[in-house]
N, CA, C and O atoms as a DFTB+ gen file, in Angstrom:
312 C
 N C O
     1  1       7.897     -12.862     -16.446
     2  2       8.549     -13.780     -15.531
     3  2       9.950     -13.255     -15.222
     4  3      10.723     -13.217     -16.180
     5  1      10.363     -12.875     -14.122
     6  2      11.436     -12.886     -13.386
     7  2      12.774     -14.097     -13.469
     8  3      12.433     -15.274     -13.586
     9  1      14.063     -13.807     -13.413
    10  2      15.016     -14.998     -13.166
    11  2      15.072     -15.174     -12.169
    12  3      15.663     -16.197     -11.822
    13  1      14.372     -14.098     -10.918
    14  2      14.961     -14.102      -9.490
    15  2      13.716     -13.686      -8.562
    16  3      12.633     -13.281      -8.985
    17  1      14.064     -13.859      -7.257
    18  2      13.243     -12.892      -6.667
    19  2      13.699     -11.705      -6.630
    20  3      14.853     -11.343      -6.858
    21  1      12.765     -11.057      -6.330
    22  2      13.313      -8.984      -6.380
    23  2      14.267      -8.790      -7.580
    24  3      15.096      -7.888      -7.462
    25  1      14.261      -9.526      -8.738
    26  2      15.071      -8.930     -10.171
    27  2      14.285      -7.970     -10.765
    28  3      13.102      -7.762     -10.496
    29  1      15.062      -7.296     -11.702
    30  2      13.765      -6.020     -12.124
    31  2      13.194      -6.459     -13.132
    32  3      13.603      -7.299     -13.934
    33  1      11.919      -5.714     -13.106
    34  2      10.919      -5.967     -13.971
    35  2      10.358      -4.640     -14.909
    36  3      10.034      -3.524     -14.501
    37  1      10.362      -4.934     -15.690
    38  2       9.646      -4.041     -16.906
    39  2       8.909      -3.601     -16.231
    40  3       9.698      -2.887     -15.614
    41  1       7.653      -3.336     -15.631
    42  2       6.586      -2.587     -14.870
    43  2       6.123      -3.317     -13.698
    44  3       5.680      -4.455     -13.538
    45  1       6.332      -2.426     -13.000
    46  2       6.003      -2.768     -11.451
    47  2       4.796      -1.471     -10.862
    48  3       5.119      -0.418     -10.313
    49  1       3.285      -1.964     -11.191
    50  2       2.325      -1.507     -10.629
    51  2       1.621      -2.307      -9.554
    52  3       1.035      -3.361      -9.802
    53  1       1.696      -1.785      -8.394
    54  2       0.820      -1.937      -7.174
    55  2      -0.384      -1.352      -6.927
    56  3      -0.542      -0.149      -6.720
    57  1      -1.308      -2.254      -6.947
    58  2      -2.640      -2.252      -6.745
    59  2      -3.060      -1.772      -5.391
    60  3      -3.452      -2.658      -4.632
    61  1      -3.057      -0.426      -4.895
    62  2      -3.199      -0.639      -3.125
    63  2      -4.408      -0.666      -2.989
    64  3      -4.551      -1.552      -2.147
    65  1      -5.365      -0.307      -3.236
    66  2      -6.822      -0.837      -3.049
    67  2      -7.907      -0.425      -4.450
    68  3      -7.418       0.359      -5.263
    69  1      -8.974      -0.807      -4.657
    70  2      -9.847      -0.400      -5.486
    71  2     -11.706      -0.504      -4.828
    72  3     -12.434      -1.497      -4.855
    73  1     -11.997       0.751      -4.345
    74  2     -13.113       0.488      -3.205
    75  2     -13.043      -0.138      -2.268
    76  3     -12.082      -0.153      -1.499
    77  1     -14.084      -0.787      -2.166
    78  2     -14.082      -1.566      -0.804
    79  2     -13.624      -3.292      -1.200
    80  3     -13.463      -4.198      -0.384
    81  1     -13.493      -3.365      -2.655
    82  2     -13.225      -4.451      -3.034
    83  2     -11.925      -5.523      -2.356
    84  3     -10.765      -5.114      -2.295
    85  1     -12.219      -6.559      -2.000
    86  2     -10.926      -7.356      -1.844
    87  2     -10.860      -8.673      -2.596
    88  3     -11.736      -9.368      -3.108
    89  1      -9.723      -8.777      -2.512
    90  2      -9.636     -10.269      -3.868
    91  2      -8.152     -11.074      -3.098
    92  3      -7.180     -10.691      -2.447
    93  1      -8.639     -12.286      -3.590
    94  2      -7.424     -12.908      -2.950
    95  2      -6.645     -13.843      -3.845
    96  3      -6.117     -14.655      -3.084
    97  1      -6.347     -14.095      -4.981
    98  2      -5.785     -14.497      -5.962
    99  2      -4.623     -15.437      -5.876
   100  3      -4.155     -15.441      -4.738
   101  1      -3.917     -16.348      -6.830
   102  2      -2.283     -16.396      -6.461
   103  2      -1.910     -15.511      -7.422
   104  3      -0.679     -15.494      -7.451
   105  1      -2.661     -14.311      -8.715
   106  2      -1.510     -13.374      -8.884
   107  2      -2.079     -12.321      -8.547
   108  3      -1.600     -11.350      -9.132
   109  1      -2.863     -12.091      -7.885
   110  2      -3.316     -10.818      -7.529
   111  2      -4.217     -10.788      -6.365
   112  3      -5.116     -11.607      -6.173
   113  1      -3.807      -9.397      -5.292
   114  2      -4.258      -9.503      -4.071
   115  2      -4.811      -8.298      -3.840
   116  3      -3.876      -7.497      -3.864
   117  1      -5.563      -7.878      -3.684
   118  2      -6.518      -6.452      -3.267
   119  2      -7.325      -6.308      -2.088
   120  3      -8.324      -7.013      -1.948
   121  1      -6.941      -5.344      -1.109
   122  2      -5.830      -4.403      -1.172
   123  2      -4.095      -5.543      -1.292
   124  3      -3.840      -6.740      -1.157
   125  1      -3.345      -4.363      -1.594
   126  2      -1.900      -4.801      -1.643
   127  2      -1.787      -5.181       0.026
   128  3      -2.003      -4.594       1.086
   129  1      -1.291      -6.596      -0.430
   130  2      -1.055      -7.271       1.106
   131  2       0.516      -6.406       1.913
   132  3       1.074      -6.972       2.853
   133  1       0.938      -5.311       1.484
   134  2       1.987      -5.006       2.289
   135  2       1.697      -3.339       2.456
   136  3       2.550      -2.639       3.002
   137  1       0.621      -2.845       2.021
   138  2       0.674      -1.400       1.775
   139  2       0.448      -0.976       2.659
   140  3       0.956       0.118       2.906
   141  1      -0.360      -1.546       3.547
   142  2      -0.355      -0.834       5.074
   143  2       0.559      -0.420       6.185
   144  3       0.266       0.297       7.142
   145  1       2.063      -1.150       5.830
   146  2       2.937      -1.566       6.652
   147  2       3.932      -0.271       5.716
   148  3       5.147      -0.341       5.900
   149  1       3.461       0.758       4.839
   150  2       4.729       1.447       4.358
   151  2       4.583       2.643       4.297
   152  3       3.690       2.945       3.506
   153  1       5.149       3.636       4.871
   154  2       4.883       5.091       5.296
   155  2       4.433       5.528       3.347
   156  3       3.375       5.865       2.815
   157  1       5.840       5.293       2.803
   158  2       5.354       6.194       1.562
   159  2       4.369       5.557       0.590
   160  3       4.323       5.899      -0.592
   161  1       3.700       4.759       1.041
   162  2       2.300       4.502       0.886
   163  2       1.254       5.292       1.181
   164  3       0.546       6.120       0.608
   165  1       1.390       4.671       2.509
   166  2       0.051       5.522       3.451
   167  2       0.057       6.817       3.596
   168  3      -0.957       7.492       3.417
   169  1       1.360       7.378       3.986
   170  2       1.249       8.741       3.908
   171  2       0.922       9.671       3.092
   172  3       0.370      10.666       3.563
   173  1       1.135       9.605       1.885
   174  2       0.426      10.473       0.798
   175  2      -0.855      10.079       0.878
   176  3      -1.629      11.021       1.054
   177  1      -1.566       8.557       0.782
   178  2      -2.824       8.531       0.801
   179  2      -3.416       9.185       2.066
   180  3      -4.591       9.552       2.042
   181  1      -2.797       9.317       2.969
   182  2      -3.413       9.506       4.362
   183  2      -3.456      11.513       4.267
   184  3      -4.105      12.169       5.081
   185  1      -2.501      12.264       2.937
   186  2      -2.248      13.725       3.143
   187  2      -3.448      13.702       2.557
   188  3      -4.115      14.679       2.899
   189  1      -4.393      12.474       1.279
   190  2      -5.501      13.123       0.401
   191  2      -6.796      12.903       0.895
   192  3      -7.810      13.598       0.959
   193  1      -6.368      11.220       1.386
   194  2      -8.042      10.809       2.146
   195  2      -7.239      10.104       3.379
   196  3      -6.526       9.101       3.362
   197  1      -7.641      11.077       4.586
   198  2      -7.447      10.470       5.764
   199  2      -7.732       9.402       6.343
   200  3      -7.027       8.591       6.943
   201  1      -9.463       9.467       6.002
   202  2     -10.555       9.010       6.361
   203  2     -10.851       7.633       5.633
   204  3     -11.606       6.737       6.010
   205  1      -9.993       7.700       4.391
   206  2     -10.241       6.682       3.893
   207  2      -9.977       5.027       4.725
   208  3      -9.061       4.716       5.485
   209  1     -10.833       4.410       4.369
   210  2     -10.546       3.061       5.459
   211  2      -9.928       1.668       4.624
   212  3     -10.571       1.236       3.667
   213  1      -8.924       1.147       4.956
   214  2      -8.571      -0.322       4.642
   215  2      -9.680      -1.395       4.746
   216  3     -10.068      -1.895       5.802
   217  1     -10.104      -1.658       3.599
   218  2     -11.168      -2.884       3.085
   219  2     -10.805      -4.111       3.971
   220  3     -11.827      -4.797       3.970
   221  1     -10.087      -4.578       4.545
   222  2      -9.587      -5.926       5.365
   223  2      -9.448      -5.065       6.475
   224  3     -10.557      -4.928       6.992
   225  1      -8.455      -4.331       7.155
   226  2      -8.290      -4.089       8.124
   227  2      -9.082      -3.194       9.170
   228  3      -9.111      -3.447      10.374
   229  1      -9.850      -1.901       8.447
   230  2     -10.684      -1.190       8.804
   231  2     -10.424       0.151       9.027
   232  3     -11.349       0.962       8.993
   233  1      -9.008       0.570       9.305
   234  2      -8.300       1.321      10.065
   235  2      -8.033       2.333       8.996
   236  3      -7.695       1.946       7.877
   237  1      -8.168       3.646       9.277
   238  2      -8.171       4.684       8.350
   239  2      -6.583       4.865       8.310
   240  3      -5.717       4.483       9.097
   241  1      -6.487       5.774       6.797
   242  2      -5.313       5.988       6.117
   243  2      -4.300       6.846       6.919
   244  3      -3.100       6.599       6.805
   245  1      -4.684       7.725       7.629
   246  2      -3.946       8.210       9.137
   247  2      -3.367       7.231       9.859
   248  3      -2.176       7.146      10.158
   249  1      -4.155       6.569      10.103
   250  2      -4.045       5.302      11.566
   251  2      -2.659       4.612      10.953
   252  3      -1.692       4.438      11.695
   253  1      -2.636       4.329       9.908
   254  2      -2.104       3.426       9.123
   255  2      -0.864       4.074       8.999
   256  3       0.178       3.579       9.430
   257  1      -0.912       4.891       8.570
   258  2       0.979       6.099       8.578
   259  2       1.252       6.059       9.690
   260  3       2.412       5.692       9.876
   261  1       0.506       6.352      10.857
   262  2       1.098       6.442      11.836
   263  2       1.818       5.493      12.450
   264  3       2.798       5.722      13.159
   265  1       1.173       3.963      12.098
   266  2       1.618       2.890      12.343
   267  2       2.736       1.975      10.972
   268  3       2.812       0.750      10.880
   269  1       3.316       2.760      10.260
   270  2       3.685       2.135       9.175
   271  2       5.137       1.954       9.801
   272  3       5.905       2.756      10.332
   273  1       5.220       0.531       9.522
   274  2       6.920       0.258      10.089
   275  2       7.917      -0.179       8.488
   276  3       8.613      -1.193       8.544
   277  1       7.897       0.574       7.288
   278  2       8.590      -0.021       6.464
   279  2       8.540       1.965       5.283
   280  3       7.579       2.586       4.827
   281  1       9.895       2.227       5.251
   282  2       9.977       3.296       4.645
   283  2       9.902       4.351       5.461
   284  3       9.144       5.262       5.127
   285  1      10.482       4.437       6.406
   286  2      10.022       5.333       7.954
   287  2      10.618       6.671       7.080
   288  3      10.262       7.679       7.690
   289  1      11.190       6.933       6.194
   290  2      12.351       7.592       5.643
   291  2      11.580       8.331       4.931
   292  3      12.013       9.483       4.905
   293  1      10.520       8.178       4.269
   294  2       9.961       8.791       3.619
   295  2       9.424      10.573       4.037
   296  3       8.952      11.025       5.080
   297  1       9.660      11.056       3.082
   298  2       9.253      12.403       2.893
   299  2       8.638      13.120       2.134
   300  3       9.059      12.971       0.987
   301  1       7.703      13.955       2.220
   302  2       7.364      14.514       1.426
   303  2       8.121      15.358       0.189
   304  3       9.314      15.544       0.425
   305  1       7.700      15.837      -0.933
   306  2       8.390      16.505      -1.899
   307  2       8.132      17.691      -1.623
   308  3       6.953      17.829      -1.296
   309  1       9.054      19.132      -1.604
   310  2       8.274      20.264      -1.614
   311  2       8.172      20.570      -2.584
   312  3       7.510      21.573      -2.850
């Protein structure tokens, strides 16, 4: 439990998808309800599986970087 919103937390793992599975929970949501919307999300998933498709939305892991409006900043590591 948190004192705040956005206070830090001992471990912070995000679930961005697991198959085609989706779940809708109040503590847990699959896929991650914001992962589509964040370059350094999608983009690495989109450098390994392009093709891969969003379980709710449909739209492959490309489609999805291309359209990601949160972390535009992101870069790759060389």
């Amino acid at each position: 439990m948190r004192a705040h919103k956005n206070a830090a937390r001992t471990l912070d793992l995000d679930l961005i998808a697991h198959g085609r599975v989706t779940l809708d929970q109040p503590q847990l949501v699959i896929p991650h309800p914001r992962a589509h919307e964040r370059l350094f999300v999608m983009g690495p998933l989109a450098e390994i599986a392009p093709d891969w498709r969003h379980p709710r939305l449909g739209l492959t892991a490309r489609q999805l970087a291309d359209q990601a409006s949160v972390g535009l900043d992101a870069r790759p590591v060389s």
